[in-house]
N, CA, C and O of each residue as an XYZ file, in Angstrom:
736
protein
N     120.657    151.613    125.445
C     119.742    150.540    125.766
C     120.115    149.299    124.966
O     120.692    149.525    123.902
N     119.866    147.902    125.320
C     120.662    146.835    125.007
C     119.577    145.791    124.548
O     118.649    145.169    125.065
N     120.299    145.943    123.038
C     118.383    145.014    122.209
C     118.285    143.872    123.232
O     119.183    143.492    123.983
N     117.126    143.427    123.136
C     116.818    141.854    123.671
C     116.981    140.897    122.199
O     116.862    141.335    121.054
N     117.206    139.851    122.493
C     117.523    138.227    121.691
C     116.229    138.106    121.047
O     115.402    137.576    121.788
N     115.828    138.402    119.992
C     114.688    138.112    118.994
C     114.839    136.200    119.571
O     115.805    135.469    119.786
N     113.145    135.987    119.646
C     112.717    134.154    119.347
C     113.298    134.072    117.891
O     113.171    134.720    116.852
N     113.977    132.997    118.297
C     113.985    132.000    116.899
C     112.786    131.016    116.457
O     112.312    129.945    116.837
N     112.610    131.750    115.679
C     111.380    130.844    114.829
C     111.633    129.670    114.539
O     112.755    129.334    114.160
N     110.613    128.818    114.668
C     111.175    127.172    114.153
C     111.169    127.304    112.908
O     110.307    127.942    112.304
N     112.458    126.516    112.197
C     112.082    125.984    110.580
C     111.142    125.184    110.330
O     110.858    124.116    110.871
N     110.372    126.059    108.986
C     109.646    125.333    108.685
C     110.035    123.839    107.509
O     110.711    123.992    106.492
N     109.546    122.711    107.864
C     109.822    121.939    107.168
C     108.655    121.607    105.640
O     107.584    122.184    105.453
N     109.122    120.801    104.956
C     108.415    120.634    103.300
C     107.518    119.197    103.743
O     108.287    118.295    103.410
N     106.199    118.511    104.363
C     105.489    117.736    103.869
C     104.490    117.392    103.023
O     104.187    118.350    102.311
N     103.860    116.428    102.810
C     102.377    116.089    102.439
C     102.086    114.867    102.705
O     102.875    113.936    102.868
N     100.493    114.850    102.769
C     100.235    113.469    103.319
C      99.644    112.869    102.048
O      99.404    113.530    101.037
N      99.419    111.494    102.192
C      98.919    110.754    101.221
C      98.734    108.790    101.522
O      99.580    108.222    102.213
N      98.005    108.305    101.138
C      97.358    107.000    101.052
C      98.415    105.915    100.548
O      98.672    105.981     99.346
N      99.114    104.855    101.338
C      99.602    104.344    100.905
C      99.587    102.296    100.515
O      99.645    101.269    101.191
N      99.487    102.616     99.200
C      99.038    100.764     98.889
C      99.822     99.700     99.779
O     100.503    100.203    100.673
N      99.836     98.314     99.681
C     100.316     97.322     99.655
C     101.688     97.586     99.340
O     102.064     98.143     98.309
N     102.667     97.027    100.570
C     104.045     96.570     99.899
C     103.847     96.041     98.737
O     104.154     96.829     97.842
N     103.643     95.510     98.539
C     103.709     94.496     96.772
C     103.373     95.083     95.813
O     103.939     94.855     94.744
N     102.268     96.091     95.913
C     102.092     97.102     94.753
C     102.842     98.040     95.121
O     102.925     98.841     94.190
N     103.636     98.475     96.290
C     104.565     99.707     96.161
C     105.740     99.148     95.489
O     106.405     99.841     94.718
N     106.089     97.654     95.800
C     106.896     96.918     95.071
C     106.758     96.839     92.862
O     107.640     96.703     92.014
N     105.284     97.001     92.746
C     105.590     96.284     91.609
C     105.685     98.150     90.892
O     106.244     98.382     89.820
N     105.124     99.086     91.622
C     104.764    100.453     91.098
C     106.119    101.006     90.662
O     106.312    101.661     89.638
N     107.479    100.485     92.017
C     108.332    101.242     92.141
C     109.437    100.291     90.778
O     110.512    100.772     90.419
N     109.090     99.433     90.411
C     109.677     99.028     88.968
C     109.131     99.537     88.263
O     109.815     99.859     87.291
N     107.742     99.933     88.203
C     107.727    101.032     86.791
C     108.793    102.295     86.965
O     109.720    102.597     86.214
N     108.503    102.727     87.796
C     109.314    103.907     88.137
C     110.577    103.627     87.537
O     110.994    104.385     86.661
N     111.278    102.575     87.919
C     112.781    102.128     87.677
C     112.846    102.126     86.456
O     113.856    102.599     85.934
N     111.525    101.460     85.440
C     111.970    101.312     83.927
C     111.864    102.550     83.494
O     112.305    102.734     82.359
N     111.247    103.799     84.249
C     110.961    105.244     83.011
C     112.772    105.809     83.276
O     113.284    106.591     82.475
N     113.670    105.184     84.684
C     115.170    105.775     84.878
C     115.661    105.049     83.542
O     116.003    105.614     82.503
N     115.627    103.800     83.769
C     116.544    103.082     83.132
C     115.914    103.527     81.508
O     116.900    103.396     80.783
N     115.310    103.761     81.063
C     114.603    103.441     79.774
C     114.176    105.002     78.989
O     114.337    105.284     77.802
N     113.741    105.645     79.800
C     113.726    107.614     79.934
C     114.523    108.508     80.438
O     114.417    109.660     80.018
N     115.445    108.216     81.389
C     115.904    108.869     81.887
C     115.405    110.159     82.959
O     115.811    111.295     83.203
N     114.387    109.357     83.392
C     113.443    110.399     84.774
C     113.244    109.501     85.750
O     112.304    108.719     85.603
N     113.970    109.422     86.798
C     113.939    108.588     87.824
C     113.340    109.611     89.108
O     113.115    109.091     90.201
N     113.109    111.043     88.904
C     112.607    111.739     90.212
C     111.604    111.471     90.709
O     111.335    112.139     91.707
N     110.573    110.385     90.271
C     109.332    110.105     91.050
C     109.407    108.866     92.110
O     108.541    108.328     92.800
N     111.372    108.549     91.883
C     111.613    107.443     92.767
C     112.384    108.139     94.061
O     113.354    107.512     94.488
N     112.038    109.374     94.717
C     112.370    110.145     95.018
C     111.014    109.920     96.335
O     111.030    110.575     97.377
N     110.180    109.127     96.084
C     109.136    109.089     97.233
C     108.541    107.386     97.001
O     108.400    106.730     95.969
N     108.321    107.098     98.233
C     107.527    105.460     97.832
C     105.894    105.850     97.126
O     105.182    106.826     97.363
N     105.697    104.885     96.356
C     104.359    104.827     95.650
C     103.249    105.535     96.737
O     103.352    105.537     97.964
N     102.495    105.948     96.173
C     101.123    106.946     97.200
C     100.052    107.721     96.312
O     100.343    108.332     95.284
N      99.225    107.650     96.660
C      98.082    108.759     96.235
C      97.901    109.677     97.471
O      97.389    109.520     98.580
N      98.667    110.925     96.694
C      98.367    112.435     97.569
C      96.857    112.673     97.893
O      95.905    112.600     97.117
N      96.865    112.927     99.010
C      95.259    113.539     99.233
C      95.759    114.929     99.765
O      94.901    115.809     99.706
N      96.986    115.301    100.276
C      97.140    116.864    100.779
C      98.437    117.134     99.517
O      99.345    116.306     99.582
N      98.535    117.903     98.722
C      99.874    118.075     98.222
C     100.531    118.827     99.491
O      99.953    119.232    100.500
N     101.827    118.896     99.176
C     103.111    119.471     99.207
C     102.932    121.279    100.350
O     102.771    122.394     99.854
N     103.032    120.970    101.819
C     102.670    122.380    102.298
C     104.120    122.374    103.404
O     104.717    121.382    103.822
N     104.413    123.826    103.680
C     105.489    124.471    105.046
C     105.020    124.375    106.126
O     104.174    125.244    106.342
N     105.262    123.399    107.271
C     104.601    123.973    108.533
C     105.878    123.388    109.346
O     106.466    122.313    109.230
N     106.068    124.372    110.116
C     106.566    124.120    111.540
C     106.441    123.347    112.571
O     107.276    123.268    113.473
N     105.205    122.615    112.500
C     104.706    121.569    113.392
C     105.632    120.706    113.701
O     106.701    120.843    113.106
N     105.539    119.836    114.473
C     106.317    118.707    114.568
C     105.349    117.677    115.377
O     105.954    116.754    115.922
N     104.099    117.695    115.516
C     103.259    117.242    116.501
C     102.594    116.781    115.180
O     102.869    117.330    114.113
N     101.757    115.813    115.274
C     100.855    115.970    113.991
C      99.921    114.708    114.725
O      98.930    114.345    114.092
N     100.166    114.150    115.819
C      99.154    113.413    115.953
C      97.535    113.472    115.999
O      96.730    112.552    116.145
N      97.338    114.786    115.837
C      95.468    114.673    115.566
C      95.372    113.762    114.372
O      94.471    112.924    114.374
N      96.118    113.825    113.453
C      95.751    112.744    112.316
C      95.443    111.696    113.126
O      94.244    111.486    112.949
N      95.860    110.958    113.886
C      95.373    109.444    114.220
C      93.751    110.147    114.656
O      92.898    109.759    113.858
N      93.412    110.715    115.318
C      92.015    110.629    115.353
C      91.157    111.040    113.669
O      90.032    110.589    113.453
N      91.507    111.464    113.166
C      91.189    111.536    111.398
C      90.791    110.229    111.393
O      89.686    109.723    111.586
N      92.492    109.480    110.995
C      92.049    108.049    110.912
C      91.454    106.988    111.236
O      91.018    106.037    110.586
N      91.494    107.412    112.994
C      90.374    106.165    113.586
C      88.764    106.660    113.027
O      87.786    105.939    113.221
N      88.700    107.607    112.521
C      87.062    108.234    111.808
C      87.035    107.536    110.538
O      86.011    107.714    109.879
N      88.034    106.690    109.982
C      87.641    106.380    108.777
C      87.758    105.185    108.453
O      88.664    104.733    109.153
N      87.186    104.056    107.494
C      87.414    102.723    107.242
C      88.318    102.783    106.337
O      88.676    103.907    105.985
N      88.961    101.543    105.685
C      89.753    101.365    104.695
C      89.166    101.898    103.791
O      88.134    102.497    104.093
N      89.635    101.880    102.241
C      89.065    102.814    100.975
C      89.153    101.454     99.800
O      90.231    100.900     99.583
N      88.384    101.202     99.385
C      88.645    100.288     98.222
C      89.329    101.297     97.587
O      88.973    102.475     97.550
N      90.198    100.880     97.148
C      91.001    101.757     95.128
C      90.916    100.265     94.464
O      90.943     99.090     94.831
N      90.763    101.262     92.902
C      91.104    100.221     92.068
C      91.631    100.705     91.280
O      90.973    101.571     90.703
N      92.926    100.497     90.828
C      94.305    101.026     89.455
C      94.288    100.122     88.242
O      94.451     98.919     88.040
N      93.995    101.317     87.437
C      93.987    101.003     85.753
C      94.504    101.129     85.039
O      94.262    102.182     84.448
N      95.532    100.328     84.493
C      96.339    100.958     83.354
C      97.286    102.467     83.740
O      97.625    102.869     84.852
N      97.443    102.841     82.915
C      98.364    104.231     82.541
C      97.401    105.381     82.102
O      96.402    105.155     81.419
N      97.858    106.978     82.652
C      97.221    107.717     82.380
C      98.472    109.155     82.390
O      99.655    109.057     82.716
N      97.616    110.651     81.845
C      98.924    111.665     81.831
C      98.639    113.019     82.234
O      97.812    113.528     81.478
N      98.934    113.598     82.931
C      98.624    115.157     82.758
C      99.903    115.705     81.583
O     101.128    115.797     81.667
N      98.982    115.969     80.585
C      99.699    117.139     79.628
C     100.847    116.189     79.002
O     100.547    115.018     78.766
N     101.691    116.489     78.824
C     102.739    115.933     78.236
C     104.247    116.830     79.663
O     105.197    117.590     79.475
N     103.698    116.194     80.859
C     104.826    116.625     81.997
C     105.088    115.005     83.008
O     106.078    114.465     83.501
N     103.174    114.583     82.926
C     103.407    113.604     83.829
C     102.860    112.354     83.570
O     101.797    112.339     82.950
N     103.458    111.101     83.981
C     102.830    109.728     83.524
C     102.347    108.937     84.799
O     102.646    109.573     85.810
N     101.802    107.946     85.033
C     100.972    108.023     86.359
C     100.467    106.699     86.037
O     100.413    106.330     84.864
N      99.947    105.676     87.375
C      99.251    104.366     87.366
C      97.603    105.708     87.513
O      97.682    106.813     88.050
N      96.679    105.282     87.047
C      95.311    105.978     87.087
C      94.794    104.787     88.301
O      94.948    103.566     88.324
N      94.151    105.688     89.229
C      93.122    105.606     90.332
C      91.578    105.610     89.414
O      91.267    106.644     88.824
N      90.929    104.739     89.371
C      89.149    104.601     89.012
C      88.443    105.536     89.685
O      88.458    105.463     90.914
N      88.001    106.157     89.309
C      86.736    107.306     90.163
C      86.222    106.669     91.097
O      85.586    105.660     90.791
N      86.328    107.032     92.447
C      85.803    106.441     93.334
C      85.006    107.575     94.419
O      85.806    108.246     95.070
N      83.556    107.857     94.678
C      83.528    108.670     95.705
C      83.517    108.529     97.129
O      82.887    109.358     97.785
N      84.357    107.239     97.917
C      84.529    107.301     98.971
C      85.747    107.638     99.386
O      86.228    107.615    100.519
N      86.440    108.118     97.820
C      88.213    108.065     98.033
C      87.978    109.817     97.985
O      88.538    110.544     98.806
N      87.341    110.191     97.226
C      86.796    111.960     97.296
C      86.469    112.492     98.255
O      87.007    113.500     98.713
N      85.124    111.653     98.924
C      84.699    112.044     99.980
C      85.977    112.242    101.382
O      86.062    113.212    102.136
N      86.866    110.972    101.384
C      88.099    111.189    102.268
C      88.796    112.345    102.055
O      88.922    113.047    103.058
N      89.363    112.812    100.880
C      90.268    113.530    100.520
C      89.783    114.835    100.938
O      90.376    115.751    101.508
N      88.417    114.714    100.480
C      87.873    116.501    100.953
C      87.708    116.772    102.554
O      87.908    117.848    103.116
N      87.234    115.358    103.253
C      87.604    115.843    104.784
C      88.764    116.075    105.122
O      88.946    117.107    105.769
N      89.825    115.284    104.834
C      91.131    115.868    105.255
C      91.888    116.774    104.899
O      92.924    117.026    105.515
N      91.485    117.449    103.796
C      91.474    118.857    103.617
C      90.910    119.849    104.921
O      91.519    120.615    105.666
N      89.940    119.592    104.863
C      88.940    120.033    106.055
C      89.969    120.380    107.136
O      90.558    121.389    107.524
N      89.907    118.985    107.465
C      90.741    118.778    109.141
C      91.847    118.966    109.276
O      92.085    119.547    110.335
N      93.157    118.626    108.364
C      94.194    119.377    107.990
C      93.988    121.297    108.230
O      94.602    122.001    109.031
N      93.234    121.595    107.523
C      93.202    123.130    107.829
C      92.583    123.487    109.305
O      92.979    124.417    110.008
N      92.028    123.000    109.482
C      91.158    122.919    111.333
C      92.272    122.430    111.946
O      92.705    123.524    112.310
N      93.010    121.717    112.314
C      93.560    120.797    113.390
C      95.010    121.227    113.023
O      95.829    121.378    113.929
N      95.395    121.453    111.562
C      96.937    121.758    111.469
C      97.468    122.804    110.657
O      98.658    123.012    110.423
N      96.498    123.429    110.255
C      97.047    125.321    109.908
C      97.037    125.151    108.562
O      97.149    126.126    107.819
N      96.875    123.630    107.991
C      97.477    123.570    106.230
C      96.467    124.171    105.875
O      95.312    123.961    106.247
N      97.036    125.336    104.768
C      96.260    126.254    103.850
C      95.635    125.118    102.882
O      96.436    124.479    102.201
N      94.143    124.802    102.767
C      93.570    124.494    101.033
C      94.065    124.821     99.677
O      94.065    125.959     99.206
N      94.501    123.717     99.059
C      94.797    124.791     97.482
C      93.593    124.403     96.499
O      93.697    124.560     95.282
N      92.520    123.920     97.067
C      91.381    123.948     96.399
C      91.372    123.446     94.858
O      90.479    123.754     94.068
N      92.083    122.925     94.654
C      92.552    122.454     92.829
C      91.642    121.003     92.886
O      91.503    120.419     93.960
N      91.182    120.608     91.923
C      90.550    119.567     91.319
C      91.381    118.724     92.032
O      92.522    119.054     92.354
N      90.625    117.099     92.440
C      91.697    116.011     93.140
C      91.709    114.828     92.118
O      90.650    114.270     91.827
N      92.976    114.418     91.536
C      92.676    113.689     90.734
C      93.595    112.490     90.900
O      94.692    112.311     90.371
N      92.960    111.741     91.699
C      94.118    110.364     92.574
C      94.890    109.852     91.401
O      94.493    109.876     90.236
N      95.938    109.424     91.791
C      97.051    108.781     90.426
C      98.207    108.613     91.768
O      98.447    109.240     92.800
N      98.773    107.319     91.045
C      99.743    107.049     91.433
C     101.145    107.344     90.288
O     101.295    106.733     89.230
N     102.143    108.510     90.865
C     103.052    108.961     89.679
C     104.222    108.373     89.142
O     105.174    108.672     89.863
N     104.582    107.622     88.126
C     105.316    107.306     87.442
C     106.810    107.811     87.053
O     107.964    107.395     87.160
N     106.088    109.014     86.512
C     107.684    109.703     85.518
C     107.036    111.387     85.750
O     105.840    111.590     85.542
N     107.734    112.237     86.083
C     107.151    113.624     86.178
C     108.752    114.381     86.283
O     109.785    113.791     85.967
N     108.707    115.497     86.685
C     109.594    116.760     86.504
C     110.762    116.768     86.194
O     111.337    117.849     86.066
N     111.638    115.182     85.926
C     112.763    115.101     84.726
C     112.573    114.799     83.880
O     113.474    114.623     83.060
N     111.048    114.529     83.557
C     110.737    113.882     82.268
C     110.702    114.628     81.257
O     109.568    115.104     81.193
N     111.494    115.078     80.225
C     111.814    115.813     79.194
C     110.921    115.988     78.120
O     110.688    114.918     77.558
N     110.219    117.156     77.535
C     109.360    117.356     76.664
C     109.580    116.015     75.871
O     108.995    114.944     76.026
N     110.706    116.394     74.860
C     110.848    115.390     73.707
C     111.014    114.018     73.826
O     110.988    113.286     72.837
N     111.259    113.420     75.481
C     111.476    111.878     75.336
C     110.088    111.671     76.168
O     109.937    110.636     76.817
N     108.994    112.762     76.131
C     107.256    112.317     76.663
C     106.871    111.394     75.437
O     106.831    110.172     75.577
N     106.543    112.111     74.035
C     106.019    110.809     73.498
C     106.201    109.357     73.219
O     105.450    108.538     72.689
N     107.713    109.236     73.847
C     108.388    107.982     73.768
C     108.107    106.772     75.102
O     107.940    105.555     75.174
N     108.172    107.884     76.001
C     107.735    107.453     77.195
C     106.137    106.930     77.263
O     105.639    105.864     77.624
N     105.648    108.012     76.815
C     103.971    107.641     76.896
C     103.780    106.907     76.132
O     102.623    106.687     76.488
N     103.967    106.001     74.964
C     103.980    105.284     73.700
C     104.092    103.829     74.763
O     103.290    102.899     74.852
N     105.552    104.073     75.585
C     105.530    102.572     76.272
C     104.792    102.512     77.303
O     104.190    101.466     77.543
N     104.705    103.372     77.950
C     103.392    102.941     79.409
C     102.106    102.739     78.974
O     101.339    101.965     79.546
N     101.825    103.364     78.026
C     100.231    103.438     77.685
C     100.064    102.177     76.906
O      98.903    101.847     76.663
N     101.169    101.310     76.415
C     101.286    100.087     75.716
C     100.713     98.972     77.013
O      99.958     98.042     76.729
N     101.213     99.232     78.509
C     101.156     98.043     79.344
C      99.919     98.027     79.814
O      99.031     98.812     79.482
N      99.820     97.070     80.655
C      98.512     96.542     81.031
C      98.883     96.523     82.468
O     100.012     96.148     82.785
N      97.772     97.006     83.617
C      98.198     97.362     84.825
C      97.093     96.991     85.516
O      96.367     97.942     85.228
N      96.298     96.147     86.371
C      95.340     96.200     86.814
C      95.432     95.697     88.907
O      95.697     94.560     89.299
N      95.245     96.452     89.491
C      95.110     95.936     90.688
C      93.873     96.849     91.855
O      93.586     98.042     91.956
N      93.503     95.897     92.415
C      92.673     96.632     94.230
C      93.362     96.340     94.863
O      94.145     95.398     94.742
N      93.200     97.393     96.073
C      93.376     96.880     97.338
C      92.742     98.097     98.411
O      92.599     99.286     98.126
N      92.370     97.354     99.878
C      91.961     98.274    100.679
C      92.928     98.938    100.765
O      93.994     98.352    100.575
N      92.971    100.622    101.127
C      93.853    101.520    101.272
C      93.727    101.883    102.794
O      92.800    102.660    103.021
N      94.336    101.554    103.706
C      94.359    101.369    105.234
C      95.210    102.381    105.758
O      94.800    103.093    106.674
N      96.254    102.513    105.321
C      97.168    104.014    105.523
C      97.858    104.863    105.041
O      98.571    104.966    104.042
N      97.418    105.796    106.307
C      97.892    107.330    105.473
C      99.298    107.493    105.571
O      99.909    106.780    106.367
N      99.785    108.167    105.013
C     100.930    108.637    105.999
C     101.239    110.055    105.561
O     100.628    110.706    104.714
N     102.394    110.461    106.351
C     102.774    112.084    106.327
C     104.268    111.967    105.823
O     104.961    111.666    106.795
N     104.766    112.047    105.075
C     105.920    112.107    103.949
C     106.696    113.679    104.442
O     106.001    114.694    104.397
N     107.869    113.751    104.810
C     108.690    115.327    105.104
C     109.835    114.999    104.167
O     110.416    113.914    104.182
N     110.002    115.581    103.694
C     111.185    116.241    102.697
C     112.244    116.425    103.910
O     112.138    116.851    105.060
N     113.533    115.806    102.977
C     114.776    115.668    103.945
C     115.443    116.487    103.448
O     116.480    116.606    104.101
N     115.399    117.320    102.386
C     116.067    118.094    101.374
C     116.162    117.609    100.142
O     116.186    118.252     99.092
N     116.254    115.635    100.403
C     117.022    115.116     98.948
C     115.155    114.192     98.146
O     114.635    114.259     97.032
N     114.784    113.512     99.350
C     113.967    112.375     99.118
C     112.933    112.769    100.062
O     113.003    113.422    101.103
N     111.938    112.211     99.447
C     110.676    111.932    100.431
C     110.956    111.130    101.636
O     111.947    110.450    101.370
N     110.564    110.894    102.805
C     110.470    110.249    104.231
C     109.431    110.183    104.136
O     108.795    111.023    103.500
N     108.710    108.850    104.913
C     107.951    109.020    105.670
C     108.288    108.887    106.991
O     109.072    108.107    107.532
N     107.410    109.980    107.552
C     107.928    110.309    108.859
C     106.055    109.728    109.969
O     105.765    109.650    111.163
N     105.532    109.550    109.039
C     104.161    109.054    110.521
C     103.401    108.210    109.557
O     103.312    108.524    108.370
N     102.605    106.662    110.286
C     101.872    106.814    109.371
C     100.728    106.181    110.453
O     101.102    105.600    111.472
N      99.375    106.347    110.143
C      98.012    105.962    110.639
C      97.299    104.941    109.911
O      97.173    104.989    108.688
N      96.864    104.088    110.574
C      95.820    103.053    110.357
C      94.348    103.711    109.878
O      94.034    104.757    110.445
N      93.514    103.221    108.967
C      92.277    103.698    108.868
C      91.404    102.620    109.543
O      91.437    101.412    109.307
N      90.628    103.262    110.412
C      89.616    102.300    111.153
C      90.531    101.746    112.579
O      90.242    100.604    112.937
N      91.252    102.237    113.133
C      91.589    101.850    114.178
C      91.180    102.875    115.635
O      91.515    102.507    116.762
């Protein structure tokens, strides 16, 4: 008897979605970034344009993803407002997001609807908006050197946060591969 041809499963690909500022603050964010290469020697957070994650990092096979635009036409812009410098632990350095609960309230629906509309598993972890700086080449021993100079600068900006987008891993760099209007 003569096997049959197993389906090929689609590959799954590496995204996440996340909120993305103003050219001009992705502009002025992505020179910090540049000074922790040039100055630390951790340039991997220039590895994606400036963003505040609201879904981290999930596998799906999809390739369709347009229910997000109806997400987005459900939602208005988001005031943010960025403060200064902030750190998880001595791994990561970051522009700090102001507590905001209309930026919470977003994040937890699209958790929601993400798992309803597109299979993404919840990882249920605390959400703590930041825009990232210097992270996973950033070397134990050149953190306090690093954190000494960011936490020295002065950083202050708003802006409405109008779109999302969906970021896929190419293997090397972040893409963005979709992005949605809020309130359209």
């Amino acid at each position: 008897m003569k096997k049959q041809p197993r389906k090929q499963a689609k590959a799954e690909q590496l995204y996440f979605i996340g909120l993305l500022p103003p050219d001009t603050i992705q502009q002025e964010i992505t020179a910090f970034k540049q000074q922790a290469l040039d100055q630390f020697k951790t340039g991997h957070a220039l590895t994606s344009a400036p963003h505040i994650t609201l879904i981290p990092p999930f596998r799906s096979a999809r390739t369709n993803f347009s229910a997000m635009a109806d997400f987005a036409s459900e939602h208005k812009p988001i005031e943010v407002n960025l403060k200064g410098f902030n750190k998880f632990d001595q791994k990561v350095i970051f522009v700090d997001v102001v507590p905001n609960p209309e930026l919470n309230i977003v994040q937890k629906d699209l958790e929601l609807y993400a798992h309803y509309y597109l299979g993404v598993v919840p990882e249920y972890q605390p959400f703590h908006p930041h825009i990232t700086v210097a992270f996973k080449d950033l070397k134990r021993p050149t953190f306090p050197e690093a954190w000494a100079y960011f936490s020295e600068q002065t950083y202050e900006r708003t802006f409405a946060a109008s779109n999302l987008a969906l970021f896929k891993h190419n293997g090397k760099t972040w893409e963005i591969s979709e992005e949605w209007s809020l309130g359209n």
